[in-house]
MILUMKOL-968097 format. One record per residue (C-alpha): z, y, x; residue in three letters. Coordinates in steps of 0.02 Angstrom, whole numbers, padded with zeros to 5 digits. Each point is the difference from the previous one (the first is absolute). Layout:
// residues N
NODE      c3      c2      c1  type
NODE       Z       Y       X   ALA
...
//
This chain:
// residues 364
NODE      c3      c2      c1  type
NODE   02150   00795   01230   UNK
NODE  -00110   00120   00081   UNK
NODE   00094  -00019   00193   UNK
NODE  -00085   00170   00072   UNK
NODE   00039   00097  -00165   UNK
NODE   00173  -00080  -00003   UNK
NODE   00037   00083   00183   UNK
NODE  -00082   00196  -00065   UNK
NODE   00133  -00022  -00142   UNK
NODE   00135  -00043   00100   UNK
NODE  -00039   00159   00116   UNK
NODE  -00005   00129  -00147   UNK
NODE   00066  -00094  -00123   UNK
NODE   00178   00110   00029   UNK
NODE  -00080   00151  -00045   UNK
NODE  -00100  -00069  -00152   UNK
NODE   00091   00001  -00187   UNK
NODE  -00069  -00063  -00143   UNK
NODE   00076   00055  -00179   UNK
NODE  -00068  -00071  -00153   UNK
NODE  -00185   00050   00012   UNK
NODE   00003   00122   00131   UNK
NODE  -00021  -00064   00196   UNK
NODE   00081   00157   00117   UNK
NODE  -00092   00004   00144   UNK
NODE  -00071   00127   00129   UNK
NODE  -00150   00035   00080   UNK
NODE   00059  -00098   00166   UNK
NODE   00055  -00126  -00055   UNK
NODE  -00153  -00008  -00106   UNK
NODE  -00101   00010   00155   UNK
NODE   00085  -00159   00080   UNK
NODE  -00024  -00102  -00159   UNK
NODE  -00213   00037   00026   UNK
NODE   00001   00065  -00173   UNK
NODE  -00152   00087  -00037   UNK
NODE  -00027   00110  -00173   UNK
NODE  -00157   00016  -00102   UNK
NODE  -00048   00074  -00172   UNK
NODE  -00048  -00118  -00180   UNK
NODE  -00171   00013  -00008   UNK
NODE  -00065   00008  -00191   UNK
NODE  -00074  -00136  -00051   UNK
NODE  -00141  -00003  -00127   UNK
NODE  -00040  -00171  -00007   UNK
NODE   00114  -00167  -00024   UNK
NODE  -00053  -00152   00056   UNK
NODE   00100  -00119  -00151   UNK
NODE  -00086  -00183   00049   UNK
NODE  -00108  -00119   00118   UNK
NODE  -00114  -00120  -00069   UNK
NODE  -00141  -00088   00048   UNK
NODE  -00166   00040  -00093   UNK
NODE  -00186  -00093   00011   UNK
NODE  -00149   00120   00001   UNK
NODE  -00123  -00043  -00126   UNK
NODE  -00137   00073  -00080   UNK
NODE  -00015   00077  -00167   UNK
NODE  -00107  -00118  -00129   UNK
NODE  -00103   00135  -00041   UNK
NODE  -00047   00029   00169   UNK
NODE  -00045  -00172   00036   UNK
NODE  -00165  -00084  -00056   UNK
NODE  -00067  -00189   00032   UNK
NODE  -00171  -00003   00031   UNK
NODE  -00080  -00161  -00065   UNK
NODE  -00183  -00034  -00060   UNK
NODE  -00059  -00069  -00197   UNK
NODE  -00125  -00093   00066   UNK
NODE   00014  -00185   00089   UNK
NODE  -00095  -00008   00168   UNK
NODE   00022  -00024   00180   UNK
NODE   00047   00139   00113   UNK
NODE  -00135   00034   00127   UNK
NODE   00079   00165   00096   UNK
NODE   00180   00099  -00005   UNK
NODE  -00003   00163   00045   UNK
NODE   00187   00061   00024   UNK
NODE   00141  -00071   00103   UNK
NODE   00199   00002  -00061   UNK
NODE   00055   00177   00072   UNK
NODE  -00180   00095  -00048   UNK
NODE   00008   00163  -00085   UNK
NODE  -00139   00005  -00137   UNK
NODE  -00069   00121  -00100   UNK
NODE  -00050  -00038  -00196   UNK
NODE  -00175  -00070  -00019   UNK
NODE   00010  -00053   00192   UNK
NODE  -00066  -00171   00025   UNK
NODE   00106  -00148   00019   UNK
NODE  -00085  -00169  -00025   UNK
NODE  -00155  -00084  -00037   UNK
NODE  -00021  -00143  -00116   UNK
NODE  -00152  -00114  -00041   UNK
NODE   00032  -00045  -00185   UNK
NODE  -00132  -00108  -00110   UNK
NODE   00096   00068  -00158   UNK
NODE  -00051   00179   00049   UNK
NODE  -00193  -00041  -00020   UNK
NODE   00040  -00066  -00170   UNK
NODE   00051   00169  -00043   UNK
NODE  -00123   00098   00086   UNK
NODE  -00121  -00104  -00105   UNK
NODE   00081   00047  -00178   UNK
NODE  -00009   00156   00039   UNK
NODE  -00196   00017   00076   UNK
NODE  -00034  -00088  -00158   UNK
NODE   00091   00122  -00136   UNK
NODE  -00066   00144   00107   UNK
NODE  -00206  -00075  -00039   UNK
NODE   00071  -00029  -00190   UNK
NODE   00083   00168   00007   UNK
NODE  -00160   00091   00070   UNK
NODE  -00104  -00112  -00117   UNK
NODE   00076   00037  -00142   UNK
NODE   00013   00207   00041   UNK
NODE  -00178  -00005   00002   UNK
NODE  -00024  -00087  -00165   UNK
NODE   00150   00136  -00065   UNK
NODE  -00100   00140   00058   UNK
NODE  -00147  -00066  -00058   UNK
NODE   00054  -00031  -00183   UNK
NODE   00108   00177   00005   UNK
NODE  -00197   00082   00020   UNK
NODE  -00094  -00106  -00117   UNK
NODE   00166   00043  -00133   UNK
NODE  -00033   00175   00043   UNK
NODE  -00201  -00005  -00051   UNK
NODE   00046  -00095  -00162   UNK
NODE  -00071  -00159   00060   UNK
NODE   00145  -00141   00002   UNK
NODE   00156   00025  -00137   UNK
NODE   00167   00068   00021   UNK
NODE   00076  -00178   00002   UNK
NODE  -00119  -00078   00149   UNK
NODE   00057   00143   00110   UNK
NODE   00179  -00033  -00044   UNK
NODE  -00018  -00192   00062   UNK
NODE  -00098   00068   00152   UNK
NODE   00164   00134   00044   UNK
NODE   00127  -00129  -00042   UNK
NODE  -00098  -00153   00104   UNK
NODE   00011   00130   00156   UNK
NODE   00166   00048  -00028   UNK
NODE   00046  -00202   00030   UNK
NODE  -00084   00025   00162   UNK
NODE   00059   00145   00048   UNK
NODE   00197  -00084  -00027   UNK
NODE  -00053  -00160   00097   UNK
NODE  -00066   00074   00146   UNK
NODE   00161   00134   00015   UNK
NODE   00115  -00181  -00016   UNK
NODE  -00122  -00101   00142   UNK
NODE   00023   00169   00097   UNK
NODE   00183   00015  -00022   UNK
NODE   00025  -00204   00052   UNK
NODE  -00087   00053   00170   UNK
NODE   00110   00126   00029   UNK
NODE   00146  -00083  -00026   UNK
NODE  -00078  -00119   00110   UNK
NODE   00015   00128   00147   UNK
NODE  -00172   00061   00012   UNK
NODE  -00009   00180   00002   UNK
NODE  -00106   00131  -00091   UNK
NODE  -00105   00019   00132   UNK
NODE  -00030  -00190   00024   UNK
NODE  -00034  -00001  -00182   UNK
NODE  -00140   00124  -00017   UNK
NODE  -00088  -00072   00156   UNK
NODE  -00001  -00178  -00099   UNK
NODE  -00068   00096  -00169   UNK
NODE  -00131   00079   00110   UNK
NODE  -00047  -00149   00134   UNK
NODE   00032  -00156  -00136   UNK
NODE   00044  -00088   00171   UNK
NODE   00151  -00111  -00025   UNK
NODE   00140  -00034   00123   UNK
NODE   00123  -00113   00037   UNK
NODE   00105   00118   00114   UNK
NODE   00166   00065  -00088   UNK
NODE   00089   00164   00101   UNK
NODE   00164   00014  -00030   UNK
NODE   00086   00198   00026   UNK
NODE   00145   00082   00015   UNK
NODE   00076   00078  -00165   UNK
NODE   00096   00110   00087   UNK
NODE   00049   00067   00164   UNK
NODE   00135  -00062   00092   UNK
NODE   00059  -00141   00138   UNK
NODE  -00034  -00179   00004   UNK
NODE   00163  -00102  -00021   UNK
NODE  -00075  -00175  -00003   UNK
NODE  -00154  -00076  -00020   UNK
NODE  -00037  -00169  -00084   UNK
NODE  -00151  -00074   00040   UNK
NODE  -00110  -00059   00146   UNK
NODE  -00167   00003   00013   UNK
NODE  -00096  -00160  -00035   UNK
NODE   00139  -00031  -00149   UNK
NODE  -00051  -00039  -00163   UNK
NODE   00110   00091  -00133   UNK
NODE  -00017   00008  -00176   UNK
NODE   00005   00114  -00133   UNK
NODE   00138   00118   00008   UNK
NODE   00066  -00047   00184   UNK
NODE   00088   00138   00103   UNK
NODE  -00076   00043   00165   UNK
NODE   00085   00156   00037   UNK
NODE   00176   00100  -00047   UNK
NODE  -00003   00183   00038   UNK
NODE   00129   00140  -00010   UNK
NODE  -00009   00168   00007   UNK
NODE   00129   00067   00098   UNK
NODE   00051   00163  -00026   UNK
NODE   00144  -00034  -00120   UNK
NODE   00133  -00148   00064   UNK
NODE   00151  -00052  -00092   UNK
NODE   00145  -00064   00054   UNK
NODE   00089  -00142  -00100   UNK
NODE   00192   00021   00033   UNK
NODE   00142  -00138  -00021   UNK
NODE   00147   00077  -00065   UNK
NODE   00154  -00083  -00015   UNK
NODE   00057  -00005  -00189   UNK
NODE   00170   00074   00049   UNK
NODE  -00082   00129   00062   UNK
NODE  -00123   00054  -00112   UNK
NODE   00088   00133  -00086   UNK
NODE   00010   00093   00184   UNK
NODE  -00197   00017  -00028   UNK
NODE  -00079   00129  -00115   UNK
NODE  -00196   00027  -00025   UNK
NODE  -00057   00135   00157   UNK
NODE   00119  -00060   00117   UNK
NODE  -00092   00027   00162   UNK
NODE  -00042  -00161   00104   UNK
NODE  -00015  -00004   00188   UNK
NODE  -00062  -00135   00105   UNK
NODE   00104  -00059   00164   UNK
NODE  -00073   00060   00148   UNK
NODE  -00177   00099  -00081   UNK
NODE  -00018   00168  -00057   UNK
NODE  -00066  -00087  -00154   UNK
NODE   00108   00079  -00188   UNK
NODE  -00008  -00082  -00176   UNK
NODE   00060   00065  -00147   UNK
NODE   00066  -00139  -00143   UNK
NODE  -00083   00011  -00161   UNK
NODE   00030  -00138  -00087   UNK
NODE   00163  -00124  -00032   UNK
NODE  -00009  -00181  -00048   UNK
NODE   00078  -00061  -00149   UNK
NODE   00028  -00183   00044   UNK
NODE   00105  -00083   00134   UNK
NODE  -00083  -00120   00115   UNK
NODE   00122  -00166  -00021   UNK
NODE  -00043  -00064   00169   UNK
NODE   00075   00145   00095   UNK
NODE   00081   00105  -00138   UNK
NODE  -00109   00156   00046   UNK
NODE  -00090   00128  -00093   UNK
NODE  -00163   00075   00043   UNK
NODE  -00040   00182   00052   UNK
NODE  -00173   00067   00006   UNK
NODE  -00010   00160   00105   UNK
NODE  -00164   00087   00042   UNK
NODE  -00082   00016   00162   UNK
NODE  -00110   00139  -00009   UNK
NODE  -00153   00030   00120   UNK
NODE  -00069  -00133   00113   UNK
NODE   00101  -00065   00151   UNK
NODE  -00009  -00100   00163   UNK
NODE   00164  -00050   00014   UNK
NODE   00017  -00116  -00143   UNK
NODE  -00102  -00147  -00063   UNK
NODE  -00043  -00106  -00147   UNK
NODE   00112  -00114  -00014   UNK
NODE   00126   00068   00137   UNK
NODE   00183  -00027  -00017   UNK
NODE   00096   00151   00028   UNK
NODE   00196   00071  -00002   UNK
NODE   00001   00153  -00102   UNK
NODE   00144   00130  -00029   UNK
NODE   00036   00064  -00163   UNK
NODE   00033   00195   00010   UNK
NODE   00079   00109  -00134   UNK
NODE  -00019   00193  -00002   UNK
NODE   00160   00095   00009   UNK
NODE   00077   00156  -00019   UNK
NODE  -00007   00085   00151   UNK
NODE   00168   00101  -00019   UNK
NODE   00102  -00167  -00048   UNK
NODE  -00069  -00131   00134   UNK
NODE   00005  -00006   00181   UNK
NODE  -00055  -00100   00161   UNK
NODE   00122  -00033   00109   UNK
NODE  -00026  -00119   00163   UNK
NODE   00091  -00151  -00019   UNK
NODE   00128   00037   00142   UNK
NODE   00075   00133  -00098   UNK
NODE   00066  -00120  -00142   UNK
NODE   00167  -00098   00004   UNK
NODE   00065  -00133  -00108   UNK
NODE   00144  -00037  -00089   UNK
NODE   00094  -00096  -00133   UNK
NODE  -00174  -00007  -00071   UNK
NODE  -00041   00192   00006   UNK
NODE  -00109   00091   00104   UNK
NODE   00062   00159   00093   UNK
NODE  -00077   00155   00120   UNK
NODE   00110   00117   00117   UNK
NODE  -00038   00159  -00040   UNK
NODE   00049   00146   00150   UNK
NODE   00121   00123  -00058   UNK
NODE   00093   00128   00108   UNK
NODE   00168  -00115   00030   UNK
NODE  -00109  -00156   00014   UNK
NODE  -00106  -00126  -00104   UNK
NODE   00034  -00012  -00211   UNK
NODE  -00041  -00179  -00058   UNK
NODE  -00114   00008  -00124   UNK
NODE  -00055  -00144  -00130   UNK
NODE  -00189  -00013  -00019   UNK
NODE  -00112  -00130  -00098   UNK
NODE  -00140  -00099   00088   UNK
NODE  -00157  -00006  -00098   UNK
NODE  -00126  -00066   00115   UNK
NODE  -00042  -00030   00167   UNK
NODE  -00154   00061   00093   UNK
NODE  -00002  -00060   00180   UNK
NODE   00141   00063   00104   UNK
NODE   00048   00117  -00135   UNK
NODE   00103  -00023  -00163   UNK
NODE  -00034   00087  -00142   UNK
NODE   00150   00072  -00079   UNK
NODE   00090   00107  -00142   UNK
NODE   00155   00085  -00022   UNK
NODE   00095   00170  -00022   UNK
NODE  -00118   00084   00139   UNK
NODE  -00117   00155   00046   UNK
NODE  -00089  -00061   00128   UNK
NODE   00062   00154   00127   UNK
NODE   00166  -00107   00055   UNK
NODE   00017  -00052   00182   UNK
NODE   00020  -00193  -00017   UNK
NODE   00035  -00135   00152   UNK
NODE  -00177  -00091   00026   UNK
NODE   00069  -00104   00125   UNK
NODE   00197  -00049   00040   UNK
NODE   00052  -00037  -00169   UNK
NODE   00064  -00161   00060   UNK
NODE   00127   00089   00121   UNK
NODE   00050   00122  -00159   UNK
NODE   00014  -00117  -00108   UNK
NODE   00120  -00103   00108   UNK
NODE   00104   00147   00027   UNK
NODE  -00001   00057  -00183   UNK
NODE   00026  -00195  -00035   UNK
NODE   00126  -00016   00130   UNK
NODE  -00078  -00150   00067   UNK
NODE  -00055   00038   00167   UNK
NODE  -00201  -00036  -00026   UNK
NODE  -00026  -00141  -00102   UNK
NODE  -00136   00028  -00116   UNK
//
């Protein structure tokens, strides 16, 4: 029992009557009690649940950066935390399997030139009647054989990592090299990197992951109970960040460890505040119809037998009026109920009118 409120009943508690719903009461006495009135504000958002969420990244904006070709890594380029842009270099490998390709390929482009000369050769002595149709056929068909294994030697180098550039020096210089650059293949951050230099790796070993950014998710735990509560666009705020989601997807199976369900909402844009990785407490948040909910600060609401109540101001005193609570938002409550939104309601004292509708003398 609340002793200070128990003595500012006992002073006006003479001239205060309650009858059914309706607390008689004047503006003096209303005074004494500290009760101070405020309007419902309309609400147009809900918050409906708290979970906690882990920001990921989306798979397709995620790529492992790893090299075809065994070899030791002489230099790295790029720290964990880097931004890099596509094509930027990363890493530099010496591989002894990359000269073996480089020398395929200088030797279909000397069969390939080779054989265009014979081809054009042939195609003018065809052309002055001197060889037959079916020699110059062979010829075409020979260079056409070349012409497919050089394009294959030149697609293994790529593949490799080497660029175009790379490759048309080699074609021109016929100067082979050990030296392997691994790039970027797109532009984003460096989340990890997996390999040191001086390490021998071998074919298809990571070295890097990198992310671009400027789309997060946010991968929600949602208890099963709850999950009919959640609908796809539900707006997602993270605790203590300016930072909004919006839910697009719903799982479909239960995790049996913790009996959850997982929510993917969108983080759109990049952001400082979160992380990779980070583990965050999200609120759920439902739009609303402004002209049926309301925020109310959680002073105004009283309790009992279950139900939730406001004191509305009339001219004789305070009408007790049954609300619903639908969500809570700080030090506010968001309600619903038989209401406008103009009423003069008691944002703080409901304690001391509820005791004297209650007859209890301040126990809340």
């Amino acid at each position: 029992m609340n002793i200070i409120l128990l003595l500012l009943l006992s002073l006006v508690g003479t001239y205060v009557q309650a009858a059914d719903n309706v607390i008689q009461i004047n503006q003096p006495q209303i005074d004494s009690l500290g009760i101070k009135l405020g309007k419902p504000e309309q609400a147009s958002q809900v918050p409906v649940l708290y979970a906690p969420a882990q920001v990921v990244v989306p798979p397709t904006r995620e790529y492992v950066v790893s090299t075809t070709q065994a070899g030791l890594v002489n230099r790295l380029y790029a720290a964990v935390g880097d931004k890099v842009q596509k094509g930027q270099a990363l890493a530099e490998l010496h591989s002894q399997d990359l000269l073996a390709l480089q020398q395929q390929y200088l030797k279909a482009v000397n069969e390939l030139n080779l054989g265009q000369a014979v081809y054009n050769r042939d195609k003018k002595l065809l052309e002055e009647g001197v060889i037959s149709d079916k020699r110059s056929q062979e010829t075409r068909s020979q260079y056409q054989l070349y012409l497919t294994e050089t394009n294959e030697t030149r697609q293994l180098l790529e593949m490799a990592g080497m660029s175009t550039a790379e490759i048309n020096r080699l074609t021109k210089s016929q100067r082979l090299s050990s030296l392997l650059t691994l790039r970027a293949p797109m532009s984003g951050v460096v989340l990890e990197r997996k390999a040191s230099a001086g390490q021998r790796i071998d074919s298809l070993a990571p070295l890097y992951r990198i992310a671009d950014l400027s789309e997060l998710w946010l991968e929600i735990n949602i208890p099963q109970e709850r999950i009919g509560d959640i609908k796809v666009g539900d707006q997602v705020q993270i605790d203590n960040t300016n930072i909004t989601a919006h839910i697009d997807l719903l799982g479909q199976n239960v995790n049996p460890e913790n009996q959850t369900l997982m929510a993917r909402a969108v983080i759109k844009g990049p952001s400082a505040a979160v992380r990779v990785g980070q583990k965050v407490n999200t609120s759920i948040i439902h739009g609303s119809d402004k002209t049926t909910a309301f925020k109310v600060p959680n002073a105004a609401i009283a309790q009992n037998e279950g139900q939730t109540y406001i004191f509305i101001r009339t001219g004789q005193g305070f009408l007790v009026k049954p609300v619903k609570v639908i969500g809570k938002q700080d030090t506010d409550s968001i309600i619903t109920g038989e209401l406008t939104g103009t009423e003069d309601i008691a944002v703080t004292g409901a304690v001391a009118l509820k005791a004297n509708w209650l007859g209890l003398g301040g126990d809340e």
